[in-house]
C-alpha positions as a LaTeX table, in Angstrom:
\begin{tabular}{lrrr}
\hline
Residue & $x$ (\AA) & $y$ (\AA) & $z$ (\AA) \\
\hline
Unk1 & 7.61 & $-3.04$ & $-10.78$ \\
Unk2 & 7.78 & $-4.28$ & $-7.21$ \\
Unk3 & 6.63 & $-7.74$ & $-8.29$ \\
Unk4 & 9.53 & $-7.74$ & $-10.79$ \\
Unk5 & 11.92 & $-7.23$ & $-8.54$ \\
Unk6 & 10.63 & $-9.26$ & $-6.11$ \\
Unk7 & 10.93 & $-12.13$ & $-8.40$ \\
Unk8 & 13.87 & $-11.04$ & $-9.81$ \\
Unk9 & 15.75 & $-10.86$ & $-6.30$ \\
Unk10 & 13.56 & $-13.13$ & $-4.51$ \\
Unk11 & 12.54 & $-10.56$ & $-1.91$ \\
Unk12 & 9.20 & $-10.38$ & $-0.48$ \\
Unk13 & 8.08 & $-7.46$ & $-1.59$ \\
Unk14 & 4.12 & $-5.92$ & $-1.19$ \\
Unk15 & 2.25 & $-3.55$ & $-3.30$ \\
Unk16 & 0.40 & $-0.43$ & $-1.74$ \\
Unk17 & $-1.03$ & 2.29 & $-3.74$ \\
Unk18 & $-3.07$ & 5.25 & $-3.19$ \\
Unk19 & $-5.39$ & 5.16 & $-6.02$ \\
Unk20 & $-8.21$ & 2.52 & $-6.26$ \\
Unk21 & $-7.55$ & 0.80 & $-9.87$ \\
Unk22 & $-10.08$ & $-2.73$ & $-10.03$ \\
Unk23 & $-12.13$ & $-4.83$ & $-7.96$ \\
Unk24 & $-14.95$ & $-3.88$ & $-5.53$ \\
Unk25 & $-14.73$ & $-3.31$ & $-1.90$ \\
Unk26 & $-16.67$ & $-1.70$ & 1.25 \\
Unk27 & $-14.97$ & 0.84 & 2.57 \\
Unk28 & $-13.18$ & $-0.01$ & 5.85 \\
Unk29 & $-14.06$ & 1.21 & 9.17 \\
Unk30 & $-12.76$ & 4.96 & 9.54 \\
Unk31 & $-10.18$ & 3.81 & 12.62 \\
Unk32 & $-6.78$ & 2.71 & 12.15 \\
Unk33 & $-5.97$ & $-0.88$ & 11.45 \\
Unk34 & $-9.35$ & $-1.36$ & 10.08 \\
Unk35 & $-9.62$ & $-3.05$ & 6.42 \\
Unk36 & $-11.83$ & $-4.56$ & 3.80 \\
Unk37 & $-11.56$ & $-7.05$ & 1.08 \\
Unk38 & $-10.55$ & $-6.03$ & $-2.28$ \\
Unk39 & $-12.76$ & $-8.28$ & $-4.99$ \\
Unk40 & $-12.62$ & $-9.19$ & $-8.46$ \\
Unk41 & $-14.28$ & $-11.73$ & $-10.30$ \\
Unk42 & $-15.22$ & $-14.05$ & $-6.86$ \\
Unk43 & $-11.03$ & $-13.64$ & $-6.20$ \\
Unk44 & $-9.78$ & $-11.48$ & $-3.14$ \\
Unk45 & $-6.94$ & $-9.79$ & $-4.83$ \\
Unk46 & $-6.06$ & $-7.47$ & $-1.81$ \\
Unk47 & $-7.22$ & $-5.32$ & 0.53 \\
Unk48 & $-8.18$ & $-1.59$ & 1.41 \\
Unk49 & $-6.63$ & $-0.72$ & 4.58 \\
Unk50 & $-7.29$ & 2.10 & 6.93 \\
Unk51 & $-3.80$ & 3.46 & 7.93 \\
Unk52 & $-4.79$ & 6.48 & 10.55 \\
Unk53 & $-7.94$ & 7.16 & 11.86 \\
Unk54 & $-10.52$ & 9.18 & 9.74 \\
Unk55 & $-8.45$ & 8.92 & 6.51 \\
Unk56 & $-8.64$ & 7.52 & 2.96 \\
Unk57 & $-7.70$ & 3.83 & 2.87 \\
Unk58 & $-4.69$ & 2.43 & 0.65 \\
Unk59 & $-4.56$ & $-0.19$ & $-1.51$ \\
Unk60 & $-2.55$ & $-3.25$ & $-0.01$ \\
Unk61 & $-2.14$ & $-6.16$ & $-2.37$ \\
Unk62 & 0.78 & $-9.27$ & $-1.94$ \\
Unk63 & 3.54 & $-8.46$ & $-3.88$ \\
Unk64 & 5.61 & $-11.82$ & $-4.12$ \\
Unk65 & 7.08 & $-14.44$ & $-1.01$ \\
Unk66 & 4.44 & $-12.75$ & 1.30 \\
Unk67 & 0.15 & $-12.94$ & 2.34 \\
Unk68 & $-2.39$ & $-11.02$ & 2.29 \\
Unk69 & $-2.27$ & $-10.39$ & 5.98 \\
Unk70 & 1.03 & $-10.23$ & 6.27 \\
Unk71 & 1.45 & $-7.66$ & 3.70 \\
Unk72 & $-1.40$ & $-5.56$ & 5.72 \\
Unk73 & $-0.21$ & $-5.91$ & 8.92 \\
Unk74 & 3.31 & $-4.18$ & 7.27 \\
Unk75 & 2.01 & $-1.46$ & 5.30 \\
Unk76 & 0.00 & $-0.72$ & 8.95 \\
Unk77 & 2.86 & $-1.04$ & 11.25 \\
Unk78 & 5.00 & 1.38 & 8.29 \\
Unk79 & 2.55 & 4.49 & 8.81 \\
Unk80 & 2.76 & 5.18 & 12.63 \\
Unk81 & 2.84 & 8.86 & 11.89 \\
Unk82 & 1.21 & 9.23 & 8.35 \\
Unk83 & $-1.11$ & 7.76 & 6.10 \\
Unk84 & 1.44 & 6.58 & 3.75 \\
Unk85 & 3.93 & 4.08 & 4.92 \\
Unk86 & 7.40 & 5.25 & 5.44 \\
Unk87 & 9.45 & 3.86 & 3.20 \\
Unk88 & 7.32 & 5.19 & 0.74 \\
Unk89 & 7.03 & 8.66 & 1.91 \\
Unk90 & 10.23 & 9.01 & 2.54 \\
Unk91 & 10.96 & 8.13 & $-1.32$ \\
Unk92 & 8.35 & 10.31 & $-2.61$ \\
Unk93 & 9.83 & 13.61 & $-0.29$ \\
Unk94 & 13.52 & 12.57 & $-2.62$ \\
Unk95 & 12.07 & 12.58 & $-5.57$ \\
Unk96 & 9.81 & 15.89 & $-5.03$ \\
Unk97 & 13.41 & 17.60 & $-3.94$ \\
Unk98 & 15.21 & 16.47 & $-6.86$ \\
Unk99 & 12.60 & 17.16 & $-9.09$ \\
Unk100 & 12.22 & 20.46 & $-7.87$ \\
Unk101 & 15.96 & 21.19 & $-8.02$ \\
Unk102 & 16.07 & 19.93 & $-11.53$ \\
Unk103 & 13.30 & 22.83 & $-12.53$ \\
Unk104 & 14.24 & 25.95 & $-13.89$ \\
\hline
\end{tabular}
């Protein structure tokens, strides 16, 4: 979806998800900042990138109008606090709130 919009808008825009979904890697060093090379098929399609120390990497891949190490170097300087960046936390705590308000 991000890529859509990116290209739709023509807005850099970079993907970053918690879940592994293809290629191989090595996990990263357990410190912040650290990363590894997401591979498929010979092809470095992103990378997994250690956000805070001692925690489970994400998923950082170039989205569209931006690099690899660009996009990693964001999605690092977004989660100063957390493990997910901020942007996307902070999306993910309004939809939990209106989800839960929308419950019976």
């Amino acid at each position: 979806l991000a890529c859509h919009l990116g290209v739709l808008f023509d807005v850099p825009v970079i993907g970053c998800g918690k879940t592994y979904l293809l290629g191989d890697y090595r996990e990263p060093e357990p410190v912040r900042g650290s990363h590894a090379d997401l591979v498929e098929q010979g092809e470095v399609i992103g990378s997994v990138v250690r956000t805070q120390d001692d925690v489970r990497p994400l998923f950082v891949s170039p989205g569209h109008r931006i690099s690899l190490p660009t996009a990693r170097d964001w999605i690092v300087r977004l989660a100063q606090h957390y493990r997910q960046p901020e942007p996307i936390r902070r999306a993910n705590q309004v939809v939990n709130e209106h989800r839960h308000r929308a419950s019976p």
